[in-house]
C-alpha positions as protocol buffer text, in pm:
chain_id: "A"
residue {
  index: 1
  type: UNK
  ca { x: 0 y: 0 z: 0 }
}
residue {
  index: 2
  type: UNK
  ca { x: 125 y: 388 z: -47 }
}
residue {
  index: 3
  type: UNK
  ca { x: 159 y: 534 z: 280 }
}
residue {
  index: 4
  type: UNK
  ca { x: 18 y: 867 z: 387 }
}
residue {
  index: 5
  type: UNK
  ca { x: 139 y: 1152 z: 327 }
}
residue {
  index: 6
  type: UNK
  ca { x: 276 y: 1293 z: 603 }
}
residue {
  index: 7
  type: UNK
  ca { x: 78 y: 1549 z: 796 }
}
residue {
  index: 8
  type: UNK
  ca { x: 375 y: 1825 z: 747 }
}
residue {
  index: 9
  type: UNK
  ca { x: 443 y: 1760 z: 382 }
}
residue {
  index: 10
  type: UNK
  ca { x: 134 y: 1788 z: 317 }
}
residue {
  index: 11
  type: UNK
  ca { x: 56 y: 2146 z: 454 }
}
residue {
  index: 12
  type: UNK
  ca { x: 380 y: 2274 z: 283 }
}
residue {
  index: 13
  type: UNK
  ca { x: 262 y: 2115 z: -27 }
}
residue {
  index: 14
  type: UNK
  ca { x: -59 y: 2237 z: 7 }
}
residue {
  index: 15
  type: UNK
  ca { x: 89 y: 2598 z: 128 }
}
residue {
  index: 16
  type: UNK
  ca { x: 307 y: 2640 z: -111 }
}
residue {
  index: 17
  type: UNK
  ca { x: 53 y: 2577 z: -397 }
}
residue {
  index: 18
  type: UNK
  ca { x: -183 y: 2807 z: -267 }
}
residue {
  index: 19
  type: UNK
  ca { x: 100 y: 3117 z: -230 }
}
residue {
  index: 20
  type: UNK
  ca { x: 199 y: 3018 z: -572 }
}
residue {
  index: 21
  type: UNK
  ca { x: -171 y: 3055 z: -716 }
}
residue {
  index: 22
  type: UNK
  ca { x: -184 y: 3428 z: -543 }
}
residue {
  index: 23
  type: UNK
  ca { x: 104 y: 3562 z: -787 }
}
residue {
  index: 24
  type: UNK
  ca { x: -98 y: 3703 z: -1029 }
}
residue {
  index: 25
  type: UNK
  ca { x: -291 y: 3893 z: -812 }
}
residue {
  index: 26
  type: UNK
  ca { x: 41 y: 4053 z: -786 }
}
residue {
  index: 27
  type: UNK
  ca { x: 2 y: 4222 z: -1106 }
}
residue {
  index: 28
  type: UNK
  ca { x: 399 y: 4185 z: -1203 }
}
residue {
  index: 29
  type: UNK
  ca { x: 437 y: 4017 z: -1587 }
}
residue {
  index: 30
  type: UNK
  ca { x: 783 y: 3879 z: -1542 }
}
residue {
  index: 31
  type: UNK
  ca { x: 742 y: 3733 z: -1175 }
}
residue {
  index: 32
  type: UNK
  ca { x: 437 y: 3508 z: -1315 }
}
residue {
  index: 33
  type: UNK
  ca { x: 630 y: 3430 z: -1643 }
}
residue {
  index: 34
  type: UNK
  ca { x: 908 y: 3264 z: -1458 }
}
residue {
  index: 35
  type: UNK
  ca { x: 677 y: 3089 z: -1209 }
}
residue {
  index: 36
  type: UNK
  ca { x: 496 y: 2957 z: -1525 }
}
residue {
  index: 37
  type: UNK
  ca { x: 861 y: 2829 z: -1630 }
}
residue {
  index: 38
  type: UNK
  ca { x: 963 y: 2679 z: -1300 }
}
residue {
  index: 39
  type: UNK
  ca { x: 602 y: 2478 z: -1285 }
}
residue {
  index: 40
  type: UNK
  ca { x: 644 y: 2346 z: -1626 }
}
residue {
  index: 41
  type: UNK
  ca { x: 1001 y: 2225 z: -1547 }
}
residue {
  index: 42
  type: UNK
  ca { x: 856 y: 2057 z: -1240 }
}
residue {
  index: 43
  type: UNK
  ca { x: 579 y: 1887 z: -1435 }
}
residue {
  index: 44
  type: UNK
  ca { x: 806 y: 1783 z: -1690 }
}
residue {
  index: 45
  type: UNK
  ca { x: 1091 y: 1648 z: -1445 }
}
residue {
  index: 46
  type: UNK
  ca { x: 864 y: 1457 z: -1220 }
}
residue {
  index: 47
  type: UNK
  ca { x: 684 y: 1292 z: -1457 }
}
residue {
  index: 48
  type: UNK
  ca { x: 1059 y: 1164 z: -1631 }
}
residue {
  index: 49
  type: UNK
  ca { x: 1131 y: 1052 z: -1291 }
}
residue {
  index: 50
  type: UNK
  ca { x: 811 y: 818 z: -1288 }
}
residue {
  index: 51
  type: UNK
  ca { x: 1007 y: 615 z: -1565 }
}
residue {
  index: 52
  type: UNK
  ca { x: 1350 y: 717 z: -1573 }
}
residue {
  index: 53
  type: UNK
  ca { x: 1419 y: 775 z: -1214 }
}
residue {
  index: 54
  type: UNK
  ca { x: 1271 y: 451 z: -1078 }
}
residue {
  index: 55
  type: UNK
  ca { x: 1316 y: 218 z: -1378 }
}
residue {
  index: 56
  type: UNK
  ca { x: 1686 y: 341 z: -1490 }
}
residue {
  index: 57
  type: UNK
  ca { x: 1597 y: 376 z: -1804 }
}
residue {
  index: 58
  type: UNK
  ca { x: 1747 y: 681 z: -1929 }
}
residue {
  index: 59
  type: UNK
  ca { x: 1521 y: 849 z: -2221 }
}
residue {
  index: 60
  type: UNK
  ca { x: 1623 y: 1160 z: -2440 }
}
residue {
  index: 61
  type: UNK
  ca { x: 1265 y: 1154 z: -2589 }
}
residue {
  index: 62
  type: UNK
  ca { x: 1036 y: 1331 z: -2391 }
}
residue {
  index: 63
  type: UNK
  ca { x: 1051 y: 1599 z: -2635 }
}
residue {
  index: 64
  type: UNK
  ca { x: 826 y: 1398 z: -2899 }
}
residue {
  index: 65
  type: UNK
  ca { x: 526 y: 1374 z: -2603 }
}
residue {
  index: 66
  type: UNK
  ca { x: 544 y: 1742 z: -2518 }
}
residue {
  index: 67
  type: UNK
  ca { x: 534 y: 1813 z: -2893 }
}
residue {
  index: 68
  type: UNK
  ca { x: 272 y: 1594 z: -2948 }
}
residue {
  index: 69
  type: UNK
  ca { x: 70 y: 1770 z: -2720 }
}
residue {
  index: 70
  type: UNK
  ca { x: 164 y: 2110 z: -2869 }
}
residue {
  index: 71
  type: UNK
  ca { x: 81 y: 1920 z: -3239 }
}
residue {
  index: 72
  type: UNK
  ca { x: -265 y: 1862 z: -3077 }
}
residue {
  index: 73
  type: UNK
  ca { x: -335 y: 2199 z: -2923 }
}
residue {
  index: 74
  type: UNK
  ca { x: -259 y: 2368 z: -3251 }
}
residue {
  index: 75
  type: UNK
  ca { x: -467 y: 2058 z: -3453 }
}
residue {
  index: 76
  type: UNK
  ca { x: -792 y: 2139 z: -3220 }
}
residue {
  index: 77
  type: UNK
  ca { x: -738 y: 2510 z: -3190 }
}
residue {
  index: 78
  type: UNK
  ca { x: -1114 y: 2661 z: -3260 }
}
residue {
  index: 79
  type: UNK
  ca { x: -1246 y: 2346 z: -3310 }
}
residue {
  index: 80
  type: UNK
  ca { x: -1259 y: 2225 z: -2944 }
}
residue {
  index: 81
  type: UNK
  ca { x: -1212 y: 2454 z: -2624 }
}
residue {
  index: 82
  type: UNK
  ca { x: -898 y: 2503 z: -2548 }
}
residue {
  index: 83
  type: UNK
  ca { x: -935 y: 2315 z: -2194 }
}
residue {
  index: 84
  type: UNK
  ca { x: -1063 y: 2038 z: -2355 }
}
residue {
  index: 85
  type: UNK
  ca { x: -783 y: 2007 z: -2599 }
}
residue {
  index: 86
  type: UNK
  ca { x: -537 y: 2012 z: -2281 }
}
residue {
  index: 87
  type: UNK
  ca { x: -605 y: 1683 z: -2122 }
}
residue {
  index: 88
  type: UNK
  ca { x: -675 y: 1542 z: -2503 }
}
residue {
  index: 89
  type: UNK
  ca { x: -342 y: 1630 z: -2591 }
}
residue {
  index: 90
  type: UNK
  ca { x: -240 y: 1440 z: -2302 }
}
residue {
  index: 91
  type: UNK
  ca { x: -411 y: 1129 z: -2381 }
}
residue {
  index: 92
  type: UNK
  ca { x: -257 y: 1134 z: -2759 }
}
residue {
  index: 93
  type: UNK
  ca { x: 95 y: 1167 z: -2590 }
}
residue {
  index: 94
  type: UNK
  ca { x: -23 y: 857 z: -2344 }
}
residue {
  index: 95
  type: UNK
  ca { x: -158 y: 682 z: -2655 }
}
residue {
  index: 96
  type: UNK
  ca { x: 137 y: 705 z: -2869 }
}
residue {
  index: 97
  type: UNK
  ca { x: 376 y: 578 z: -2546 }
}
residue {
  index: 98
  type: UNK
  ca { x: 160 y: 313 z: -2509 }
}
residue {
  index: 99
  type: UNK
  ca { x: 185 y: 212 z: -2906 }
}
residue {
  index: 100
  type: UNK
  ca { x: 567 y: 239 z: -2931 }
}
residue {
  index: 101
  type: UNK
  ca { x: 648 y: 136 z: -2564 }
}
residue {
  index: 102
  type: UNK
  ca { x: 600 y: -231 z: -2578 }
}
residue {
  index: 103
  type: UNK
  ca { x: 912 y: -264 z: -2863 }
}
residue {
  index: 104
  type: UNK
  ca { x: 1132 y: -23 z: -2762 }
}
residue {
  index: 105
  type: UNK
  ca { x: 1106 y: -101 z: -2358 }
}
residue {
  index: 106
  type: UNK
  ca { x: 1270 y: -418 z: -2479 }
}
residue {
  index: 107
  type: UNK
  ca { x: 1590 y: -264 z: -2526 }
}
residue {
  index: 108
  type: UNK
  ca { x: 1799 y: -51 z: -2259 }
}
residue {
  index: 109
  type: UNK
  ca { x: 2096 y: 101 z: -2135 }
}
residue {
  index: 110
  type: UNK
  ca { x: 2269 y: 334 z: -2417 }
}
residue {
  index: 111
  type: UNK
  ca { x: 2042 y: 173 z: -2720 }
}
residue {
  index: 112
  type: UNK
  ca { x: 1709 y: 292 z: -2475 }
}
residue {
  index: 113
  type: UNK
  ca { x: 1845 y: 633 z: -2489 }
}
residue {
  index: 114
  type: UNK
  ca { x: 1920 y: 626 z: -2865 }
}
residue {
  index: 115
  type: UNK
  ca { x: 1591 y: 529 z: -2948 }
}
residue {
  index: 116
  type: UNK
  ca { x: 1432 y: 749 z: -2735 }
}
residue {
  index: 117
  type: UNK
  ca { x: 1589 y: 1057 z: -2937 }
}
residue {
  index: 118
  type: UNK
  ca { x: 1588 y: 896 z: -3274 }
}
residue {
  index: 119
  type: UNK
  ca { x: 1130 y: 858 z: -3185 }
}
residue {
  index: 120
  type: UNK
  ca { x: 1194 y: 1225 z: -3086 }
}
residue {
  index: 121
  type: UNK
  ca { x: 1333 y: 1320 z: -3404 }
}
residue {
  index: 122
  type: UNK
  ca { x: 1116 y: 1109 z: -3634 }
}
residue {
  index: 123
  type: UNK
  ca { x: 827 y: 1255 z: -3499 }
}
residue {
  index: 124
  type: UNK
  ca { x: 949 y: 1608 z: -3538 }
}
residue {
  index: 125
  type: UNK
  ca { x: 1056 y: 1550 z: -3926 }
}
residue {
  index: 126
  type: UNK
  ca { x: 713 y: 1336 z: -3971 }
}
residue {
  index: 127
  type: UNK
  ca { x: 503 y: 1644 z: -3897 }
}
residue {
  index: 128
  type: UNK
  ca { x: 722 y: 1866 z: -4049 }
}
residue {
  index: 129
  type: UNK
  ca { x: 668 y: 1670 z: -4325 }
}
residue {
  index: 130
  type: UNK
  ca { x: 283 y: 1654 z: -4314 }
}
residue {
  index: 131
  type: UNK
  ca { x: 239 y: 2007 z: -4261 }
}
residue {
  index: 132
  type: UNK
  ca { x: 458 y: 2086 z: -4583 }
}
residue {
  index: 133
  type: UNK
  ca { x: 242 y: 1868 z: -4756 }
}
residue {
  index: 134
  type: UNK
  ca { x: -44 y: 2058 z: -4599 }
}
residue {
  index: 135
  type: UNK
  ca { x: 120 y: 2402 z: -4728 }
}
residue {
  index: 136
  type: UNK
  ca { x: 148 y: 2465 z: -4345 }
}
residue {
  index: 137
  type: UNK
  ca { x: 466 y: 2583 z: -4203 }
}
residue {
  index: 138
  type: UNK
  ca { x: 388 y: 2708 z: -3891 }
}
residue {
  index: 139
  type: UNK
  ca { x: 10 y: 2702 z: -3723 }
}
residue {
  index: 140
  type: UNK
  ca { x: -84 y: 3051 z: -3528 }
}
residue {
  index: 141
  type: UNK
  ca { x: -263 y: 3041 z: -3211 }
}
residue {
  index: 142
  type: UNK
  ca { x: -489 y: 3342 z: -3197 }
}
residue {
  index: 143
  type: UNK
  ca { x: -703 y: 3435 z: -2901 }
}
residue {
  index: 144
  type: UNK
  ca { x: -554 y: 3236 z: -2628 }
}
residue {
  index: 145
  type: UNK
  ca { x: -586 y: 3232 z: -2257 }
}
residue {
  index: 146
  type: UNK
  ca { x: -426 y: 3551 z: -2080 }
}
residue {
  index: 147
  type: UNK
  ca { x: -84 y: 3409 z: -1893 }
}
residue {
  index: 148
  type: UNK
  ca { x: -198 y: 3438 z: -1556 }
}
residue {
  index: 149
  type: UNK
  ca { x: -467 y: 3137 z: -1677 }
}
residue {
  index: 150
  type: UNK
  ca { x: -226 y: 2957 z: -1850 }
}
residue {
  index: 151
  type: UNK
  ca { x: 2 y: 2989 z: -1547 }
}
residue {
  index: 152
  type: UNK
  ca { x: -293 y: 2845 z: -1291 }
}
residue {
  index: 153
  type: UNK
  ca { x: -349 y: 2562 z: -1524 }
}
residue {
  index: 154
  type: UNK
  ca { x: 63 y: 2518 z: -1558 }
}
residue {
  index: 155
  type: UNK
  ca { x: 59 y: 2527 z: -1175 }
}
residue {
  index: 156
  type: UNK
  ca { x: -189 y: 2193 z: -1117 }
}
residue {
  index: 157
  type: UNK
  ca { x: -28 y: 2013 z: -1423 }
}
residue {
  index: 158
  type: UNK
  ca { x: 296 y: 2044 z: -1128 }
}
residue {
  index: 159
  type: UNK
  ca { x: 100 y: 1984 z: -854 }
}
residue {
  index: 160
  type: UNK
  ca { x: -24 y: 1675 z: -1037 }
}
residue {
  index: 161
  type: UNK
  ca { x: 240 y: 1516 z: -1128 }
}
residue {
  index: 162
  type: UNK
  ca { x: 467 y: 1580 z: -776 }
}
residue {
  index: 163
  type: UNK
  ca { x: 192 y: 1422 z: -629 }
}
residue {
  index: 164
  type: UNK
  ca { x: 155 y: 1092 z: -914 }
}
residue {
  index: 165
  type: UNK
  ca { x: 597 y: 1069 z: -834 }
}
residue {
  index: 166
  type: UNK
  ca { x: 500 y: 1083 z: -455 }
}
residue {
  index: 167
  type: UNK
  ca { x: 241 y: 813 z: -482 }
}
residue {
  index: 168
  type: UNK
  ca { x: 436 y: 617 z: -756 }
}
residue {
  index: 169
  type: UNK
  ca { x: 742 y: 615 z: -495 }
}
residue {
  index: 170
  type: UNK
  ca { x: 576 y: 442 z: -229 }
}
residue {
  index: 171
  type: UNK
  ca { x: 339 y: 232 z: -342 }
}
residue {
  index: 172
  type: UNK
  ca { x: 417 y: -137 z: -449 }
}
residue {
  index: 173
  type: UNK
  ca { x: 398 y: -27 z: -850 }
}
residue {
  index: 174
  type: UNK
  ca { x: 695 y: 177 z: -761 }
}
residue {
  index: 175
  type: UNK
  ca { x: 843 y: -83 z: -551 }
}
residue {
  index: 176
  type: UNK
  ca { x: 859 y: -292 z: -840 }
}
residue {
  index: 177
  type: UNK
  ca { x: 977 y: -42 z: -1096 }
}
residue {
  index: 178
  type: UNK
  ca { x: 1297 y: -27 z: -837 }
}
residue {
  index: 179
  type: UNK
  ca { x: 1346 y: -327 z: -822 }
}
residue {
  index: 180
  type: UNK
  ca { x: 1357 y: -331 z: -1254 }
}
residue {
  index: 181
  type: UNK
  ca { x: 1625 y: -116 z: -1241 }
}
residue {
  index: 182
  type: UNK
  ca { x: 1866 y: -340 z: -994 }
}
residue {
  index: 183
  type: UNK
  ca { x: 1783 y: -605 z: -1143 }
}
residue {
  index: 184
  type: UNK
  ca { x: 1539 y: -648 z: -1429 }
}
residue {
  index: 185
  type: UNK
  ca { x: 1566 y: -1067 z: -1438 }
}
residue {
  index: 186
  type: UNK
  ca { x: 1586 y: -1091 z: -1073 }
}
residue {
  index: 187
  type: UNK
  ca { x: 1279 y: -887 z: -1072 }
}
residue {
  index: 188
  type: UNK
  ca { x: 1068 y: -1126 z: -1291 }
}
residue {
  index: 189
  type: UNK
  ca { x: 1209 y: -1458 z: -1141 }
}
residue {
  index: 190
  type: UNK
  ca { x: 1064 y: -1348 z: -792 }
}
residue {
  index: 191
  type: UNK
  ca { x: 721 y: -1281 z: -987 }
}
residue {
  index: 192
  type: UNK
  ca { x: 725 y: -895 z: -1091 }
}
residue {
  index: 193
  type: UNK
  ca { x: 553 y: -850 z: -1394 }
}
residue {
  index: 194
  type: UNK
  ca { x: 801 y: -637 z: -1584 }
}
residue {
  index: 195
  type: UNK
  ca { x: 728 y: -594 z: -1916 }
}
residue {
  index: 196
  type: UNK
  ca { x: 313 y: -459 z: -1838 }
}
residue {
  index: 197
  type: UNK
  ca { x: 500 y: -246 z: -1463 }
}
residue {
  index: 198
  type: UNK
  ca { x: 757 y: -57 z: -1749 }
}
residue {
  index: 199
  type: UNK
  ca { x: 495 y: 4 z: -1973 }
}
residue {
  index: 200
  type: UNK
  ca { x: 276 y: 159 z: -1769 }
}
residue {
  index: 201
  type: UNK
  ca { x: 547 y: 378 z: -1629 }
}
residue {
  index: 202
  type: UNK
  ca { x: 601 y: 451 z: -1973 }
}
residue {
  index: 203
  type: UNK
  ca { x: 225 y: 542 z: -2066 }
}
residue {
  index: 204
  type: UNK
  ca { x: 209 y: 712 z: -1748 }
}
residue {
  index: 205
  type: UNK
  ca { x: 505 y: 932 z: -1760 }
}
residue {
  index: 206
  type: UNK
  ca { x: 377 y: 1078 z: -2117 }
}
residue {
  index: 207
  type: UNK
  ca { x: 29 y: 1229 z: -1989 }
}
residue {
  index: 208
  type: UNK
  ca { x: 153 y: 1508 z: -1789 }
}
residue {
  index: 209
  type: UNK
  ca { x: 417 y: 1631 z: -2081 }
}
residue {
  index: 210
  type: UNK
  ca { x: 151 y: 1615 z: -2316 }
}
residue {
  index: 211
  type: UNK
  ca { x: -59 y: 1844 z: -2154 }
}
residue {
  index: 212
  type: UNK
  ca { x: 217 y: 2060 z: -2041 }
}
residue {
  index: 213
  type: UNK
  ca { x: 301 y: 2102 z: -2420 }
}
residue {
  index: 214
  type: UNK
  ca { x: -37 y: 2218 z: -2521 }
}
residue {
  index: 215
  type: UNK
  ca { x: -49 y: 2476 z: -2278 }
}
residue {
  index: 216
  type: UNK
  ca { x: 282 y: 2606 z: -2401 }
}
residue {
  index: 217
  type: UNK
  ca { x: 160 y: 2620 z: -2740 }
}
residue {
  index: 218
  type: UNK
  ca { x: -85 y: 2816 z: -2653 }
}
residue {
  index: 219
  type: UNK
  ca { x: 166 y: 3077 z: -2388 }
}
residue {
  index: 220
  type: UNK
  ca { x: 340 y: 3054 z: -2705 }
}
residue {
  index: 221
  type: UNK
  ca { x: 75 y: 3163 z: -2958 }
}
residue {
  index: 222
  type: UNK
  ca { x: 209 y: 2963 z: -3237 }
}
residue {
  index: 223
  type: UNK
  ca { x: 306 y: 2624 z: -3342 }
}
residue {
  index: 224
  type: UNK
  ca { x: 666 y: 2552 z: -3493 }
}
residue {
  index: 225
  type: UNK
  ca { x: 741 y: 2179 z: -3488 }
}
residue {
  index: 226
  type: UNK
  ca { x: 1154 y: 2226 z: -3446 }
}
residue {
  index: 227
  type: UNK
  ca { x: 1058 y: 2403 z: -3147 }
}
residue {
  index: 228
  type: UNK
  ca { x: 771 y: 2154 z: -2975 }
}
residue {
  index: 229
  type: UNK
  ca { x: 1005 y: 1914 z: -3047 }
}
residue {
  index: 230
  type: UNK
  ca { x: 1316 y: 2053 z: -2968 }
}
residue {
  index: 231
  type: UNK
  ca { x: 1583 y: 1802 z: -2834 }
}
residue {
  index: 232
  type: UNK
  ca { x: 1704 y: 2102 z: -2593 }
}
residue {
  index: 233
  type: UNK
  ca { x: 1360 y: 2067 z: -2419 }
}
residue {
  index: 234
  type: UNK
  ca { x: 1482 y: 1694 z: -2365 }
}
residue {
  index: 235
  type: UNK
  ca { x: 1858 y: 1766 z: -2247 }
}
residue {
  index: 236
  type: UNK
  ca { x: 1686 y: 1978 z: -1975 }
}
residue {
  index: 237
  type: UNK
  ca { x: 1493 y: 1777 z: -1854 }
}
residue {
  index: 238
  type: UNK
  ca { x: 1744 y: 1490 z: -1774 }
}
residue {
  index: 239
  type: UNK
  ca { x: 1999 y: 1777 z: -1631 }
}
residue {
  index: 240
  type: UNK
  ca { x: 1718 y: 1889 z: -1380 }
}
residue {
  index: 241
  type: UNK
  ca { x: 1663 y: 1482 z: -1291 }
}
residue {
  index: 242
  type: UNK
  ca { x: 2060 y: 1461 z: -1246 }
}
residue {
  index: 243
  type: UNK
  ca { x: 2135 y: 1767 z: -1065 }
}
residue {
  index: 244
  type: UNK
  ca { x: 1801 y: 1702 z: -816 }
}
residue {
  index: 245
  type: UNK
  ca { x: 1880 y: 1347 z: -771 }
}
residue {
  index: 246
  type: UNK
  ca { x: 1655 y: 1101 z: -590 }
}
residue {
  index: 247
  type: UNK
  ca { x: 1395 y: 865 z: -721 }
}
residue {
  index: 248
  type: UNK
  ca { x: 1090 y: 1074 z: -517 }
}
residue {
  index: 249
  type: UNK
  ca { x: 903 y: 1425 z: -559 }
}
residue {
  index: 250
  type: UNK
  ca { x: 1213 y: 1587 z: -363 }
}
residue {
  index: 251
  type: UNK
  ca { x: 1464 y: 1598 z: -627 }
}
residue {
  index: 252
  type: UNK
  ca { x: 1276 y: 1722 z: -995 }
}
residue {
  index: 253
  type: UNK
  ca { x: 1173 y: 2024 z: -707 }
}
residue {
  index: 254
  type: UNK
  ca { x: 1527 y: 2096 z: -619 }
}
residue {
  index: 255
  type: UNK
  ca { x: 1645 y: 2002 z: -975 }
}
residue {
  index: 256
  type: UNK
  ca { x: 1454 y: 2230 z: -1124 }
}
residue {
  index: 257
  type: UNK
  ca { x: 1428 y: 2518 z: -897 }
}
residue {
  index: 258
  type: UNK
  ca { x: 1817 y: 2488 z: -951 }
}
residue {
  index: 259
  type: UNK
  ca { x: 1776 y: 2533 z: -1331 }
}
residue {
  index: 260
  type: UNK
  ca { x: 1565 y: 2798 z: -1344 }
}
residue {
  index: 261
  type: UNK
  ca { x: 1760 y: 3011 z: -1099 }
}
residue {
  index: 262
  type: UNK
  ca { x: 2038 y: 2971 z: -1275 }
}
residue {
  index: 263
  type: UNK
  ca { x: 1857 y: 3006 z: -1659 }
}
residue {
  index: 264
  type: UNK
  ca { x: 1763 y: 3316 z: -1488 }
}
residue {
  index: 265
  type: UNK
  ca { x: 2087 y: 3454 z: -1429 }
}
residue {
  index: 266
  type: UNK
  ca { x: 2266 y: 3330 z: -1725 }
}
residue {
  index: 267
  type: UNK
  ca { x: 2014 y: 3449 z: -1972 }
}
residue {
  index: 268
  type: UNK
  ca { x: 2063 y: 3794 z: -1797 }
}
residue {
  index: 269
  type: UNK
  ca { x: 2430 y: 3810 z: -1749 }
}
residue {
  index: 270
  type: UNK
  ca { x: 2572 y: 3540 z: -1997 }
}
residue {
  index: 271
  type: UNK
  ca { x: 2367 y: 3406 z: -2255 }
}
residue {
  index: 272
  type: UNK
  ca { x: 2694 y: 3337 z: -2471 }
}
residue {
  index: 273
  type: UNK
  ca { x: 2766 y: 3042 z: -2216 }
}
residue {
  index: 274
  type: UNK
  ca { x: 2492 y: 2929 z: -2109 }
}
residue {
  index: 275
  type: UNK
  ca { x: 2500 y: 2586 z: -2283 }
}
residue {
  index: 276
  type: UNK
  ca { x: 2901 y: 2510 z: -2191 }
}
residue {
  index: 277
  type: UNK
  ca { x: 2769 y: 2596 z: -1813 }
}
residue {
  index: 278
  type: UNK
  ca { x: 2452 y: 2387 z: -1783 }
}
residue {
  index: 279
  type: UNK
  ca { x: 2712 y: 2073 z: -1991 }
}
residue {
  index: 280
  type: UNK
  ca { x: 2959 y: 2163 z: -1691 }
}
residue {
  index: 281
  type: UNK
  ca { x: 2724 y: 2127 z: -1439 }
}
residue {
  index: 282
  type: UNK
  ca { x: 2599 y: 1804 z: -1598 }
}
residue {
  index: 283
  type: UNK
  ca { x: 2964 y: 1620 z: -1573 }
}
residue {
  index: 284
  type: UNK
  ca { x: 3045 y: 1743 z: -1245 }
}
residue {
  index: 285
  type: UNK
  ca { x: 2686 y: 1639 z: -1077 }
}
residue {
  index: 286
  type: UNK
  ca { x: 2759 y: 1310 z: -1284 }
}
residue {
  index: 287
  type: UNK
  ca { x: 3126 y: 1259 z: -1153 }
}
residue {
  index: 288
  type: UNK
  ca { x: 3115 y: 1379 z: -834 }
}
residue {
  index: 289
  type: UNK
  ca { x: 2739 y: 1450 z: -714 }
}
residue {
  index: 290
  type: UNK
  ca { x: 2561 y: 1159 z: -856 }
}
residue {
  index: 291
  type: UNK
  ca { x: 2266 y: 1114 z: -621 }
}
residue {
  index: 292
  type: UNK
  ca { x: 2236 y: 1537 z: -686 }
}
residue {
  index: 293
  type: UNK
  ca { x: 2096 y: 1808 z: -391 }
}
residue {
  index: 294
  type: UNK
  ca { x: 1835 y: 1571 z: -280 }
}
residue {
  index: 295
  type: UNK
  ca { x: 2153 y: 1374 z: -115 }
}
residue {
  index: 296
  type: UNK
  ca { x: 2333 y: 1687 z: -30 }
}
residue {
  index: 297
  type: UNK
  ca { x: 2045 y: 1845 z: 159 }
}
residue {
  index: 298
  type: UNK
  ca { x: 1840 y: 1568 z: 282 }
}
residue {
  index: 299
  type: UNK
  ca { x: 2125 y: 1312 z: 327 }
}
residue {
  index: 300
  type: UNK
  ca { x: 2029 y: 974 z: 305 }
}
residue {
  index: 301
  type: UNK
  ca { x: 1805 y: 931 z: -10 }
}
residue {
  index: 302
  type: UNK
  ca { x: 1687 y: 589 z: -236 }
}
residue {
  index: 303
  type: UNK
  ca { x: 1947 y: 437 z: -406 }
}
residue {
  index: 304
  type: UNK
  ca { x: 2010 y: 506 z: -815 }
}
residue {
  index: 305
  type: UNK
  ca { x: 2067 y: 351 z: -1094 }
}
residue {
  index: 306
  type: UNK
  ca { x: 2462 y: 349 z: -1214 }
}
């Protein structure tokens, strides 16, 4: 069984939420626009860790479920309501996962992550090939929901998927997806049933992404399929995942808190480096940090993968 949430995490989750949804009664632009940046981050993050960071199996591909989501948004834009198009974007990216995740969950290690960013990339020059066909090169997004919505909506897609990691962690599902990445033949000797417990981990950490990238297209007002599907959007996310650490909520919050601090400042100060410096901070949380601030703040934390 999952157990409770404890009584204190739970206010401070709850807390913090609730200050969070107050900013744009604040009335300042750029203090909700990075708040909307920090919860997709978080979204994004915790819902890799659901696979990645309990399974070990490293994926560069997120990129192709956010985009799908984005593909979606822009697909149903004035057709649908735009809410409604949010959690069916999410269901396409869920869809798809579930389609390709029974053949490529077979392989793992360096070939997973390969594959993972070759789907990425097929996807992306598969639409881009469509909507050339379609005599569409980018699709505009007119009329969309004022940020401080998009940013609420942004803020439970966060809250939603911290608390899916949270309940993933301790219940026996996520039991079992630990004890895949140890040992994945061990793990179905003693009677886990690995190949449906990855694939659901799969499916399941694809909803959230999807949705997150429909709102985006729509804080973004247009659709541009090298940038829903940019492999950048990918990179970050597994950086945030390594420099947080853990296989809980705890470190996609620190991991990406981190990153967008520090996008922040580099963006303002340095945007020539800001690549070399986020690679930097990659190998050296790799070589010498490898369980990331989770460890280095909390201490003892859940073993990782290698």
């Amino acid at each position: 069984m999952t157990p409770p949430i404890p009584t204190r995490a739970a206010l401070i989750f709850v807390g913090v939420i609730a200050v969070a949804a107050l900013l744009p009664k604040l009335g300042n632009e750029y203090l909700v626009a990075v708040a909307l940046s920090f919860a997709m981050w978080v979204a994004l993050a915790q819902s890799w860790t659901v696979l990645c960071g309990m399974t070990g199996y490293g994926s560069f591909g997120h990129a192709a479920f956010y985009g799908i989501g984005a593909y979606v948004q822009a697909l149903a834009w004035g057709v649908v309501s735009p809410w409604l198009s949010v959690p069916l974007a999410g269901i396409a990216s869920c869809l798809f996962a579930l389609v390709v995740g029974y053949p490529a969950l077979k392989v793992r290690g360096p070939y997973f992550v390969m594959l993972t960013f070759g789907l990425a990339e097929f996807m992306k020059y598969s639409i881009i090939g469509v909507e050339a066909r379609l005599g569409q090169f980018s699709r505009l997004i007119i009329g969309a929901p004022s940020p401080n919505e998009l940013f609420l909506v942004m803020l439970g897609l966060a809250a939603a998927a911290t608390l899916i990691t949270f309940v993933v962690a301790g219940s026996r599902f996520g039991y079992g997806l630990r004890a895949i990445r140890e040992d994945e033949q061990a793990a179905e000797t003693v009677g886990i049933p690995v190949a449906r417990y990855k694939l659901i981990a799969f499916g399941l950490s694809t909803f959230i992404p999807g949705m997150v990238g429909a709102v985006m297209a729509m804080r973004l007002s247009y659709f541009e399929p090298s940038q829903a599907f940019d492999p950048l959007i990918s990179f970050n996310i597994v950086l945030m995942a390594m420099i947080g650490g853990s296989d809980d909520a705890r470190g996609p919050l620190l991991g990406a808190l981190f990153f967008v601090g520090l996008s922040e400042l580099l963006w303002a100060r340095a945007p020539q480096v800001y690549m070399i410096v986020l690679g930097a901070l990659l190998i050296i949380f790799v070589l010498f940090a490898p369980q990331g601030l989770a460890k280095l703040l909390f201490g003892k934390t859940r073993p990782r993968a290698s």
